[in-house]
C-alpha positions in Angstrom: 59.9 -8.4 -17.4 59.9 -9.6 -13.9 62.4 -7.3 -12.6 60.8 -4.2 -14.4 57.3 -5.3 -12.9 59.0 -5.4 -9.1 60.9 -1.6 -9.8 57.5 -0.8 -10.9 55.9 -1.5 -7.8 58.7 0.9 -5.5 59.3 4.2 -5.0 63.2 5.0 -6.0 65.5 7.0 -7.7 67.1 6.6 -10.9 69.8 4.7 -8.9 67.7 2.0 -7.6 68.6 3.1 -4.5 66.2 3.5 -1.5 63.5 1.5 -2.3 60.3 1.4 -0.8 57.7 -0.9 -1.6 54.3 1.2 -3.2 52.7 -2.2 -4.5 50.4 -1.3 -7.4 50.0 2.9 -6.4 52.1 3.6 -9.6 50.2 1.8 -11.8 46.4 4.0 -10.6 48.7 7.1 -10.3 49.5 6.6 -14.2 45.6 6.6 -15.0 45.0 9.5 -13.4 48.3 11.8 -14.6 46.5 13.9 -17.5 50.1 14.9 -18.7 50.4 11.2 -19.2 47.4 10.7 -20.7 48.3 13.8 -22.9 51.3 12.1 -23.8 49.0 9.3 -24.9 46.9 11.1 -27.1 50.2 13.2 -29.0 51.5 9.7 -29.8 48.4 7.7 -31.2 48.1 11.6 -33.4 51.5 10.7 -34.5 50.9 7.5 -35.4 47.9 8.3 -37.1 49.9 10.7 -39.1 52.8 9.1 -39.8 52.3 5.1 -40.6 49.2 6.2 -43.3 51.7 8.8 -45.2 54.7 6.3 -44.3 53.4 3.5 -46.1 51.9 5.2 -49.2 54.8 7.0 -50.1 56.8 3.1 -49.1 54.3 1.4 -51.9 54.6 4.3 -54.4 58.2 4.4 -54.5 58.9 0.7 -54.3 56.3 0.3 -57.7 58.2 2.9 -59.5 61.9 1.9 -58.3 60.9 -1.9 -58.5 62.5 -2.0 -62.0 66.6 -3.0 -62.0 67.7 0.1 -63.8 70.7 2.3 -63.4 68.5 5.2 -62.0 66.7 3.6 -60.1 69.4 1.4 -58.7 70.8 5.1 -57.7 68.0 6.4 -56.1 67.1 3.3 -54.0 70.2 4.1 -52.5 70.3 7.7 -52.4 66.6 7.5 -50.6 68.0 4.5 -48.4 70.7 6.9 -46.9 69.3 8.2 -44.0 68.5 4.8 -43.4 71.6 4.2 -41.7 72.0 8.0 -40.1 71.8 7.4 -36.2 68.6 9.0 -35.3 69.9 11.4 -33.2 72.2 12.9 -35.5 69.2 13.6 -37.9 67.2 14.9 -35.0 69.9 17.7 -34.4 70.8 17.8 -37.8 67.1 19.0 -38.6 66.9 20.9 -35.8 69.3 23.0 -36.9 67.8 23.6 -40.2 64.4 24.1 -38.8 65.8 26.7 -36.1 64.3 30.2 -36.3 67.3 32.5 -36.3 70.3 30.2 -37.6 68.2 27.4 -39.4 68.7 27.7 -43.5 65.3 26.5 -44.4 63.8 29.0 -42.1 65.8 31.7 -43.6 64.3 30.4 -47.4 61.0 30.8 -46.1 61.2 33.9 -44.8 63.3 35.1 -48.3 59.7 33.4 -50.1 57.7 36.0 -47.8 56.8 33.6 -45.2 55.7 35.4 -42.4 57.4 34.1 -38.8 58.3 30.5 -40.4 59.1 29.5 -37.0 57.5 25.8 -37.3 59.4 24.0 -34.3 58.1 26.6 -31.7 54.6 26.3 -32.8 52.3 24.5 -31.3 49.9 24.0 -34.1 53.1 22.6 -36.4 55.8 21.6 -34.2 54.6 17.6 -34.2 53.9 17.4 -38.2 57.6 19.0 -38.5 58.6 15.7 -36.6 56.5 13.4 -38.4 58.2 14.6 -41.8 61.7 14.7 -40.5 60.5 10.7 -39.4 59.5 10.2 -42.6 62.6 11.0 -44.4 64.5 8.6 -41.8 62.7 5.6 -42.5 60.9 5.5 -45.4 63.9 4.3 -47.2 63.4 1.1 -45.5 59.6 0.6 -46.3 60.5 1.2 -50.4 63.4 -1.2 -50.4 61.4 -4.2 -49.1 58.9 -3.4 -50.6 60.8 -3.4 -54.0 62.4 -7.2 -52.7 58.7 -8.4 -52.6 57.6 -6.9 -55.9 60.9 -8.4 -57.7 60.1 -11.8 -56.4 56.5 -11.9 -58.2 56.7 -14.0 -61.3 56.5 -12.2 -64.4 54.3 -14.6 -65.6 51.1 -12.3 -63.5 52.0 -9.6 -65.0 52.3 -11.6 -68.5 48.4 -13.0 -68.2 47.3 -9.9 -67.0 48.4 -7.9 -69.6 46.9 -10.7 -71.8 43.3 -10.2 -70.4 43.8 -6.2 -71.0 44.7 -4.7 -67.5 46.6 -1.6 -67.8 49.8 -0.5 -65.7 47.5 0.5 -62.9 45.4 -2.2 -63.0 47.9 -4.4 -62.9 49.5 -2.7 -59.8 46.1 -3.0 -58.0 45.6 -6.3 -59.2 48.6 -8.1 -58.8 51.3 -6.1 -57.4 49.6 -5.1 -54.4 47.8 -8.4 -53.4 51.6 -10.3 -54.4 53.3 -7.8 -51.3 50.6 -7.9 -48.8 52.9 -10.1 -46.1 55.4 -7.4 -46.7 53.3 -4.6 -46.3 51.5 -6.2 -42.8 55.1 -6.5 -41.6 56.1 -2.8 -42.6 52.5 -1.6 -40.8 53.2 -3.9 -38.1 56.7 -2.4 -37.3 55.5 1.1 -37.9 53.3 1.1 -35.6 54.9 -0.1 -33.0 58.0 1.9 -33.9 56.1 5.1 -34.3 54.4 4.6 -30.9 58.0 4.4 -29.3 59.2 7.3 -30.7 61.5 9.6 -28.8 65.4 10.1 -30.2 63.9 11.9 -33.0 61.2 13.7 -30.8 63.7 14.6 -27.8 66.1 16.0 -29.7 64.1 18.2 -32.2 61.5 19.2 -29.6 62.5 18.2 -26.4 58.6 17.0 -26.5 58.0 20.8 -26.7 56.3 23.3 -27.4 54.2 23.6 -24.4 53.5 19.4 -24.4 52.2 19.5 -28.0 55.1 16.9 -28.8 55.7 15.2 -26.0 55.0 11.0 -26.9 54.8 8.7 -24.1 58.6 7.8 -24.9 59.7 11.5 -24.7 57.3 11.7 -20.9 58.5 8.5 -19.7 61.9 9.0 -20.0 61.5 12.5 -18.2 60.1 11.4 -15.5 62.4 8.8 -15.1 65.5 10.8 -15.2 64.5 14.5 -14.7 62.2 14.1 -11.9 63.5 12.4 -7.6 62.3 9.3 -7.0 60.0 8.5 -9.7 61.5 5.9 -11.6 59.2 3.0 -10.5 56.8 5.7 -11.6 58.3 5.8 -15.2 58.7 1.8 -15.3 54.9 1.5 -14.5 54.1 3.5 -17.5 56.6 1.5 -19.7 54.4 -1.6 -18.7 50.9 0.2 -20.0 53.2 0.9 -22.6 54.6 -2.7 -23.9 50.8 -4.0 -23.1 49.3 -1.4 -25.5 51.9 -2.1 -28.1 51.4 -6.1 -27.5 47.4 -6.0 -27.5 48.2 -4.0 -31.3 50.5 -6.6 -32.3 47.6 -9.7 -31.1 45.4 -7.7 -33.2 47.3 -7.1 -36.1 48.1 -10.7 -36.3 45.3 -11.6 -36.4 43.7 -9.9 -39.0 46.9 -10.3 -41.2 46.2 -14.0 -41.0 42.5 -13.8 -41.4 43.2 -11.9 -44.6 45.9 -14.3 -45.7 43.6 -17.3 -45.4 
């Protein structure tokens, strides 16, 4: 932390090379670049978008795979599989399907009578294509813990509260979802931070185009850092308002996951 606060405070190249002393000039040049800003703004819209449907469809799936079946043994891993994909490799890999004159799914929607399904290049779709290729990365993840927390209740809840008349539902709002609740602050907890991080996925789907629409702070950090002359104190400046934005969430989340635990 020490060393990136002092390349903060210089004007250098990606090689480190050359450096002259700016003292805190990147820091009010950062609050007054609108593209970062911009970048701000596209990645708290991501988040927005994508923890809310990532954790729904995480406590959804983990209720109805929860069970030690053969099927749903087999799905648990068949949903877990991306998973374990290097994030780049799905980036391209959807890229690829999305892409408007070689991608397959493209060529299905124009075969349905879709008219110019070209969803990457559009500025109005381009990010929610990104949050559901995201999605199907991680969610995986989210079910199977979830599915470890809701194995480890005691069938004895489940027992009484069938006794006193609750229904399957009413037992999943009733004791299923206040039994996972440490497991589900850690999965929002890590979400968040992860989804306001995101770039593999971004940069190689988007590129953090079209014109800005996807480009997180992850995706305009690193170009400044390594696409632009002398501006990676500039870039490690931003990575500071970065990690304090992530760490004033994680205070907060803390402490309202142990207010509500008490």
């Amino acid at each position: 932390m020490v060393a990136s606060f002092y390349i903060s405070t210089q004007k250098m190249g990606v090689d480190l090379s050359k450096a002259e002393f700016v003292g805190l000039d990147n820091y009010t040049k950062a609050l007054s670049d609108r593209r970062f800003i911009q970048s701000i703004l596209v990645s708290l819209r991501y988040t927005a978008i994508e923890v809310p449907l990532q954790m729904v469809i995480g406590v959804v799936l983990s209720a109805l795979l929860a069970k030690n079946t053969f099927l749903n043994k087999l799905f648990r891993g068949i949903y877990f599989l991306p998973v374990v994909a290097s994030a780049v490799t799905v980036g391209v890999t959807w890229q690829l399907v999305m892409h408007s004159n070689i991608g397959i799914f493209t060529y299905w929607l124009k075969l349905m009578g879709v008219a110019d399904p070209n969803w990457l290049n559009n500025t109005g779709t381009a990010l929610y294509v990104v949050v559901f290729v995201a999605i199907w990365k991680t969610f995986g993840i989210s079910a199977i813990i979830l599915v470890s927390a809701i194995q480890n209740i005691p069938d004895s809840l489940f027992e009484a509260a069938a006794i006193d008349g609750a229904g399957k539902v009413r037992q999943f709002f009733s004791v299923t979802l206040p039994s996972v609740m440490p497991s589900f602050w850690f999965l929002l907890m890590t979400r968040i931070i992860g989804s306001l991080q995101m770039f593999d996925i971004v940069y190689t789907m988007t590129g953090g185009g079209p014109s800005r629409s996807t480009t997180t702070m992850g995706v305009y950090i690193y170009d400044q850092a390594f696409n632009s002359m002398n501006k990676t104190g500039y870039a490690t400046a931003m990575s500071e308002f970065l990690f304090l934005f992530i760490m004033l969430i994680t205070i907060v989340m803390y402490a309202i996951m142990n207010k509500t635990s008490d």
